[in-house]
N, C-alpha and C positions, 0 to 999 in steps of 0.2 A: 882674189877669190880664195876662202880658202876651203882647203880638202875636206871632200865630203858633207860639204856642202853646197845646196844649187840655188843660184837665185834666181826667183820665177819675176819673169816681168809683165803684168799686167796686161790684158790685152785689150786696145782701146780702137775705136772705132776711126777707120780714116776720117779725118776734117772736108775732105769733099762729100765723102758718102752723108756722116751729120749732116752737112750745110744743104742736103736735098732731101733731108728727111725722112732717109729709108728707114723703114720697121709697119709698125700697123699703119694700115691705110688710113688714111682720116675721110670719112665721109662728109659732103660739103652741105651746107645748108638748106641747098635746093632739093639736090637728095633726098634728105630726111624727110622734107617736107612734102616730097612725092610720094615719100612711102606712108610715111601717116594719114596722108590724103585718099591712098588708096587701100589701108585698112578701114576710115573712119565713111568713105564708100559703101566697101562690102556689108561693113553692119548694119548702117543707115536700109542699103537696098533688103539684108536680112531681116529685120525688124518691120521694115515696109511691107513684104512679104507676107510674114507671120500675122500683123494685124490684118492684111486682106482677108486669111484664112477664117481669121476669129471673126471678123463683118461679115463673110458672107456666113459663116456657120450661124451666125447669132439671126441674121435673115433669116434663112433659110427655114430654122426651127422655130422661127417667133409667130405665134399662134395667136388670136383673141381668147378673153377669158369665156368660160363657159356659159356663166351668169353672168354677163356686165351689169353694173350698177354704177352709178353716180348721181351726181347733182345734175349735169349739165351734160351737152356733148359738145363737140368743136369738130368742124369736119377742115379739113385743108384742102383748097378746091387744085385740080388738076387733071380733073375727069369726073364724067356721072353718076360712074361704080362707084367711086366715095359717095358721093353725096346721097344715092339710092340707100347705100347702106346708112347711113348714116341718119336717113330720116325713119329707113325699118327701123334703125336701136327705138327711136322717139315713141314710133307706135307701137312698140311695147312697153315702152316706162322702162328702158334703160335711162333716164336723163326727162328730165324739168323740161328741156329748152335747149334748143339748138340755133347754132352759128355756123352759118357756113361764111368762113372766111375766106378775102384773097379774090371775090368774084367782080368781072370785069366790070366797070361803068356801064357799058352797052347794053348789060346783061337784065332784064326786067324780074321781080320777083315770079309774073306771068308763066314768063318762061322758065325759069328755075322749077315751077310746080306741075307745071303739064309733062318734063321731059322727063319726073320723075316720079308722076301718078301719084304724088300725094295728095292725100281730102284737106281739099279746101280750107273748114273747120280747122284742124290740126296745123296747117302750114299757116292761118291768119293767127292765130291764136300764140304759135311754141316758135316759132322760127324766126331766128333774125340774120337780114344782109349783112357782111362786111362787106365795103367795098373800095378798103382804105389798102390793103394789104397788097403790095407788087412783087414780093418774092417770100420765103419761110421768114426769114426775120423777121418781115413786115405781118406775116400770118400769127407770130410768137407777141407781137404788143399788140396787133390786134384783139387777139385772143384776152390778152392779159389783161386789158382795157373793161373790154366784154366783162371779165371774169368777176372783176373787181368791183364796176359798176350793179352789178349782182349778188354781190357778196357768196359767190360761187367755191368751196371748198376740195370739191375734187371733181374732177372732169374728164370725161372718157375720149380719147384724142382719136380721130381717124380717119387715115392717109391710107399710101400704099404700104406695104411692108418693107419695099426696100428706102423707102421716105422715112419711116419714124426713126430711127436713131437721131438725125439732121434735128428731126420735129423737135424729139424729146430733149433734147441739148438746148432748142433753141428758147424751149419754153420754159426748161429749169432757168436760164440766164436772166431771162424778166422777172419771173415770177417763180421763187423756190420754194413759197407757202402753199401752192395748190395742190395737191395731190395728181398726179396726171395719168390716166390709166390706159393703155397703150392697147385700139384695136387695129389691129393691121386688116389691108384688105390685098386680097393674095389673089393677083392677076391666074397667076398658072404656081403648077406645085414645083415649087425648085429644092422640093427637099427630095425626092424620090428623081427627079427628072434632072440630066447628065447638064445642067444650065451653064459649064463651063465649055461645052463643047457649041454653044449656040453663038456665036460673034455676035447678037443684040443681045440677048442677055448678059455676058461677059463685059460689053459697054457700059449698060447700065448700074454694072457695078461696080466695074472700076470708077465710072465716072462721080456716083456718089460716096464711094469710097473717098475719093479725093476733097470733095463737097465735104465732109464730115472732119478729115484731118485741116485743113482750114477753116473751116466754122470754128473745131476746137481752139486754133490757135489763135483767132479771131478774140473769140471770149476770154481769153488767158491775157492776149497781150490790150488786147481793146484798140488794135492795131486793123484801120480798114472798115471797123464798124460804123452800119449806116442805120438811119430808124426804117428804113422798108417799107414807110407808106408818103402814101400820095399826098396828105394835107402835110406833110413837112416837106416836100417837094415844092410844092406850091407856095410856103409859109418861107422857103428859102428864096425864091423867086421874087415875093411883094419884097 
C-alpha cells in the first residue's frame, strides 16, 4: 500500500443474501392478477351504476309528442292501458292502422274490442291482431313483418315508458328503414315522485335495466338471439 493513498474495496452483496433474493419485492402472478381483477371490478360496477342513472333519467323525463303523427301505429301488448291508448291515437288520425302485437292465442278480436270500447266500424275496418309475437323480439319482427307487408314508413310505437328503450333497440335491429316514433304510456309520474324509494318501482327498473344491457349485447354479438314468435317455434318442431 503505498502512502497516502487508500484503496476502497467494493462493497458487494453477501452470496447467501443474492441467492434469496433480498431487495424489491417481486409481486407473484396471482397477485397481480387480483389486483387488476379488482380495479377492472370497481369500474365495471361504476359504469353499471352511471348507465342506471342515465336509464332511469332518460325514463323518467321521456314524454309522448304533443302532436303525434304517423303512418301507422304498433301498440306492444302487456296491459290494456297500451292498447286503450293506443286505439285513442287511431281515432284521432295519429296513424292509418293499427297493430296490436304480442296478443295471446286465446285472446278473440271480441274481446280485445269490448275491453277497450272501441266502435265497432273503426276496429273492423283500421286494426289488426298479431298473434305470432311471444316476447319484444318476437313483438320487433312482428311488427316489422306488419310494416313492410304495408309499405309503412314511420310508425308511432306504444308500450309503457319504462318498455320503450328495449322496444326501440328491438325494432331499430329488424328494421332501421322505418321511422319509429316513440309514445310512452306513463303508469304513474316518476319524474316528480321519489320512485327510488318505492322497492316495486326500483325492481322494475333495475330489472329492465338489465333486459336492455343484454338485448344490447344480444344485437352486437348475435350471441343468444331467437325469432320471438310462435310459427318458427312450430316450424322448428315439424
Amino acid at each position: 500500500m503505498t502512502m497516502g493513498h487508500t484503496r476502497r474495496n467494493p462493497i458487494r452483496p453477501e452470496p447467501a443474501l443474492a441467492s434469496y433474493g433480498v431487495g424489491a419485492p417481486r409481486r407473484g402472478p396471482l397477485r397481480r392478477m387480483l389486483r387488476w381483477g379488482g380495479f377492472a371490478f370497481v369500474l365495471t360496477t361504476a359504469l353499471l351504476f352511471v348507465g342506471f342513472l342515465r336509464f332511469a333519467d332518460s325514463i323518467t323525463t321521456l314524454k309522448p309528442p304533443a302532436e303525434p303523427k304517423a303512418d301507422a301505429i304498433v301498440v306492444l301488448t302487456g296491459g290494456y292501458q297500451r292498447i286503450d291508448q293506443a286505439v285513442e291515437l287511431l281515432e284521432k288520425g295519429a296513424g292509418k292502422r293499427l297493430l296490436i302485437s304480442g296478443v295471446h292465442p286465446s285472446t278473440t278480436r271480441a274481446q280485445i274490442r269490448k275491453t277497450t270500447s272501441a266502435p265497432a266500424d273503426l276496429f273492423n275496418c283500421c286494426v289488426d291482431i298479431g298473434y305470432d309475437a311471444i316476447d319484444t323480439i318476437g313483438n320487433a319482427q312482428e311488427a316489422a313483418n306488419w310494416i313492410h307487408a304495408k309499405g309503412y314508413k314511420s310508425v308511432l310505437v306504444v308500450t309503457n315508458n319504462y318498455h320503450m328503450p328495449r322496444s326501440l333497440a328491438e325494432l331499430a335491429y329488424v328494421d332501421a328503414d322505418t321511422q319509429f316514433i316513440p309514445y310512452p304510456v306513463v303508469n304513474s309520474d316518476l319524474k316528480t315522485r321519489a320512485w327510488f324509494t318505492d322497492p316495486n318501482a326500483l325492481r322494475v327498473m333495475l330489472a329492465e335495466y338489465g333486459k336492455v344491457l343484454l338485448a344490447g349485447a344480444r344485437n352486437i354479438t348475435g350471441f343468444g338471439r331467437h325469432p320471438g314468435l310462435r310459427s318458427a317455434s312450430i316450424t322448428g318442431q315439424s
